[in-house]
C-alpha positions in Angstrom: 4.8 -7.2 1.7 2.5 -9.9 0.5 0.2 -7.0 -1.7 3.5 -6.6 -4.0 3.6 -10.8 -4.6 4.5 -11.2 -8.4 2.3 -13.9 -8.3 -1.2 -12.7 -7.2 -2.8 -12.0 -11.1 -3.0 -15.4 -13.0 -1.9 -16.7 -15.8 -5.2 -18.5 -16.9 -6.6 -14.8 -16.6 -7.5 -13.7 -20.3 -4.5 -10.8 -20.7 -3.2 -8.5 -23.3 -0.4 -10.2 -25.2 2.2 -7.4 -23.6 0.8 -8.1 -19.8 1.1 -11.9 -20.5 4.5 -11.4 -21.5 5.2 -8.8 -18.9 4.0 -11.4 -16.2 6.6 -14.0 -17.7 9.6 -11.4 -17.6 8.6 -10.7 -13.6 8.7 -14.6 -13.3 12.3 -14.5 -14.9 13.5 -11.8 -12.6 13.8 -9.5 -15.9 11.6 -6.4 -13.5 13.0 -3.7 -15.9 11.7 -5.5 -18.9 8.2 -5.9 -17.9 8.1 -2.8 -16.6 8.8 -1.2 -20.3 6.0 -3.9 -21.3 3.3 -3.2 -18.9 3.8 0.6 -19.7 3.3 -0.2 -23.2 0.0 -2.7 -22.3 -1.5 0.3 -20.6 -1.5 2.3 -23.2 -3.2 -0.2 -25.3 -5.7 -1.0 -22.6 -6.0 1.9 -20.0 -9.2 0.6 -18.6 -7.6 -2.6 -17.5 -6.9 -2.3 -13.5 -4.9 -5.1 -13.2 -2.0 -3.8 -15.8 -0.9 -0.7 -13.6 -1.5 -2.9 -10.5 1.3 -5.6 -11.9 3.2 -2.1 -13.1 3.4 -1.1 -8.9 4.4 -4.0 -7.9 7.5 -4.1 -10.7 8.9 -0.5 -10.2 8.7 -1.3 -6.4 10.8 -4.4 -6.6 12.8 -2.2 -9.0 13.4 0.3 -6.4 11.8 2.7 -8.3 9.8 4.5 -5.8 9.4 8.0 -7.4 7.9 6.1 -10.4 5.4 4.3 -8.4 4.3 7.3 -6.3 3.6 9.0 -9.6 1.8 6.1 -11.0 -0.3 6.0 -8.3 -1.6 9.8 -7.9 -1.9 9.8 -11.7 -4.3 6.7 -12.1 -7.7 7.8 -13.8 -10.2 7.9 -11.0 -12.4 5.2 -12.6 -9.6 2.3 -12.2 -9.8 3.4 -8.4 -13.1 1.8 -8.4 -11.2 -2.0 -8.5 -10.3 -3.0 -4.5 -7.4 -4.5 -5.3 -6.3 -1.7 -6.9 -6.9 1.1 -4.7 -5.4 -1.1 -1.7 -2.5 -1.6 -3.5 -1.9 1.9 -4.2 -2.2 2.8 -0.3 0.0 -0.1 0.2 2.8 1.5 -2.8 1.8 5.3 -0.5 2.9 3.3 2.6 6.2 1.6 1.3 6.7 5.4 -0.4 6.4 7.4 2.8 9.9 6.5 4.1 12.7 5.5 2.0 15.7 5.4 4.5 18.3 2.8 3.9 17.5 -0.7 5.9 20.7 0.2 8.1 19.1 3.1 9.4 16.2 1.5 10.5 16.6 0.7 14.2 18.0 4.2 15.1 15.2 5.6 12.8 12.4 3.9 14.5 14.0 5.0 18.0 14.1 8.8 17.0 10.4 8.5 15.6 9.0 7.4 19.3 10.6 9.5 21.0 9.3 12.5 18.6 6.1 11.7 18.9 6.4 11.1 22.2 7.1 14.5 22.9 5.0 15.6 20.4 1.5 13.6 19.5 0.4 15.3 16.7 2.4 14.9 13.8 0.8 13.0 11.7 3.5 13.0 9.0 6.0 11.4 11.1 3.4 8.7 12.4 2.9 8.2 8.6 6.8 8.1 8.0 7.1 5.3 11.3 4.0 3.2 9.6 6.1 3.0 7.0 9.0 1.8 8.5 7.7 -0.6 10.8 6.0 -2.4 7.7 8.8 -3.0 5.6 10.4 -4.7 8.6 7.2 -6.8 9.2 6.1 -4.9 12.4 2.6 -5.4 10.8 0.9 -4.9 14.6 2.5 -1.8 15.1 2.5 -0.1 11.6 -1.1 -0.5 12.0 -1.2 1.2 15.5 0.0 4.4 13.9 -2.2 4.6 11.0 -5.0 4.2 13.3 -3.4 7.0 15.9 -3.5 9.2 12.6 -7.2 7.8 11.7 -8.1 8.9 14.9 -7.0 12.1 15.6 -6.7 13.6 12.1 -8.4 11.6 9.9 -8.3 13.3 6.8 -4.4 13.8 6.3 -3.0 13.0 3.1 -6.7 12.0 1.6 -7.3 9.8 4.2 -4.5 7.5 4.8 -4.4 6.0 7.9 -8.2 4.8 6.4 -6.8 3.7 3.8 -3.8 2.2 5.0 -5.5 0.4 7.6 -7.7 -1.4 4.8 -4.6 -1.8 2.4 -3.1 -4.4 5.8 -6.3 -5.8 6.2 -7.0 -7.0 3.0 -3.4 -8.2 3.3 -3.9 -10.1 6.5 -7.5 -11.5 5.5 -10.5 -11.2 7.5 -10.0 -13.8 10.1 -6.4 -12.5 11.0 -6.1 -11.4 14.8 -5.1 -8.5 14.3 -7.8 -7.3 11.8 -10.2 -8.4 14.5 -8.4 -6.6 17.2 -8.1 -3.3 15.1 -11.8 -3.5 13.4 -12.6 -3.6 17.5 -10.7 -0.5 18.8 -12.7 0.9 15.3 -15.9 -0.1 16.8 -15.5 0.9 19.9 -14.3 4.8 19.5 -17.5 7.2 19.8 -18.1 8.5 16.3 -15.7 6.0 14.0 -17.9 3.9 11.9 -15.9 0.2 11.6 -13.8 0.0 9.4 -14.8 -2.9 6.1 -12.3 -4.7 3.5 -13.8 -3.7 0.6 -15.5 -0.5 1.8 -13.9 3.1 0.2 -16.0 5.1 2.4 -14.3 7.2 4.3 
């Protein structure tokens, strides 16, 4: 899950004394720390994008899931405006959809196909089996079903598998195979305009 890498804001960056020091606590592994730090350096800057972007990434290592679904659908809209931002909060909606133990994974992803095999349309559980098949690195085919659910109902939980799709490509990069191959299929379907990185349209 490369968007949720610790790393990706730098140090050199001019940052609030709290997100510098919340940014060193990640580093030391000390996630609930920073998270209590980068709550605090949004209040004190709530225009700054990257400080609730550094908070996703610390309550998902924590686990915290609930948090970061509620962080996420109660961003100001402005903030939305930053790309890296709004892809990592589809990313975060992703990861969020499905929280099953890793155990269950294998009989999970099993029971999804063959429910949507006998039934197409059910968006939720495409969105559920995205999710899945991304945390276990299945990057190919979590994409596959957020473009089945671009395709045939495209404006499902406010646009998702849009969303989605641009959240993996931004984490692929633009020469990746696959973002070729999907940006393609995009192309090529009567009616879908192609699909761009940094685009929000819809």
């Amino acid at each position: 899950m490369v968007l949720l890498d610790t790393n990706e804001v730098k140090t050199s960056d001019v940052l609030l004394p709290d997100h510098a020091q919340a940014l060193s606590l990640l580093k030391q592994g000390e996630i609930e720390l920073a998270i209590q730090k980068l709550t605090e350096a949004m209040l004190h800057s709530p225009e700054d994008s990257r400080i609730p972007a550094d908070l996703l990434r610390a309550l998902v290592l924590e686990q915290r899931f609930d948090d970061a679904e509620r962080l996420v659908y109660n961003l100001p809209v402005g903030l939305m405006n930053d790309p890296q931002l709004r892809n990592l909060c589809a990313h975060v909606e992703l990861i969020t959809a499905n929280t099953s133990p890793d155990s269950d994974m294998p009989k999970l992803i099993m029971n999804y196909y063959m429910s949507l095999e006998e039934s197409p349309d059910q968006p939720e559980k495409r969105l559920e089996l995205a999710s899945i098949l991304l945390k276990i690195d299945d990057i190919e085919s979590s994409l596959e079903q957020l473009y089945m659910i671009r395709l045939h109902d495209r404006a499902f939980r406010n646009y998702i598998g849009h969303r989605g799709m641009q959240a993996l490509f931004a984490m692929l990069g633009d020469e990746h195979e696959l973002v070729e191959k999907y940006r393609l299929k995009l192309e090529q379907e009567t009616g879908l305009a192609p699909l761009c990185q940094n685009s929000s349209d819809h």
